[in-house]
N, C-alpha and C positions, 0 to 999 in steps of 0.2 A: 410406513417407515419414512422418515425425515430425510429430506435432502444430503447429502455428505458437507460438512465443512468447507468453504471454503476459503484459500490463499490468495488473495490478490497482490502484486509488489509491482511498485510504481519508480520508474529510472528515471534520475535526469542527470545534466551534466552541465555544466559552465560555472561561471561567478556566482551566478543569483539560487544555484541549484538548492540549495538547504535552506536559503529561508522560502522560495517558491513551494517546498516538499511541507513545509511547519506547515503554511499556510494550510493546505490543501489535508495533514496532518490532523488541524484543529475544525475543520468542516465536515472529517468520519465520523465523530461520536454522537450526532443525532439521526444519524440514517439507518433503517431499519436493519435488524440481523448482525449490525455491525458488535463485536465482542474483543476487541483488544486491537491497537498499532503499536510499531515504533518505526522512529527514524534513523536511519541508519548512514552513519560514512566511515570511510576508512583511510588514516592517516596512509596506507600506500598507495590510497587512487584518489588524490586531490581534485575538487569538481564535481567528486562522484556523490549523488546521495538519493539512497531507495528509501522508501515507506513500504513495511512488512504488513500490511493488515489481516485480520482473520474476522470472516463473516458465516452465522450459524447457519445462512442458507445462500440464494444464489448471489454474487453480488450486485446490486444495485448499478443504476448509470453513476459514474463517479463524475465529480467537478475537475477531471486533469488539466492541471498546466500546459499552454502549452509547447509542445517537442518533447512533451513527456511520453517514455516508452514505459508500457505496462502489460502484464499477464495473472493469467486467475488461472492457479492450480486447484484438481480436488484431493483434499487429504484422504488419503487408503489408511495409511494405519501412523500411529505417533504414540508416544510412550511419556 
């Protein structure tokens, strides 16, 4: 049986936060297991901007920025 999926999402916050996130964004798609990102901000948390990744197995050491906050969920179930 295969590892479970999993979620990694990577926080930052200040000025430089969204284009530090693209960066580090455009560096997932050649590391192993990697299967999909997006970057994400939200017009009511200005500064704020996560990267959603999902990897088919554990995830790899990542290149974070740094003061970047990050965590790896395992998906149980998704529809």
């Amino acid at each position: 049986m295969s590892p479970p999926m999993q979620v990694h999402y990577a926080e930052a916050r200040g000025e430089q936060a969204e284009s530090e996130l693209h960066a580090f964004l455009n560096a997932l798609p050649g590391l192993p297991g990697f299967l999909g990102a997006e970057l994400l901000v939200s017009p009511a948390q200005p500064g704020l901007a996560l990267v959603a990744s999902r990897w088919a197995e554990k995830v790899p050491p990542l290149p974070l920025p740094h003061g970047t906050r990050a965590w790896v969920f395992e998906v149980l179930d998704r529809r």
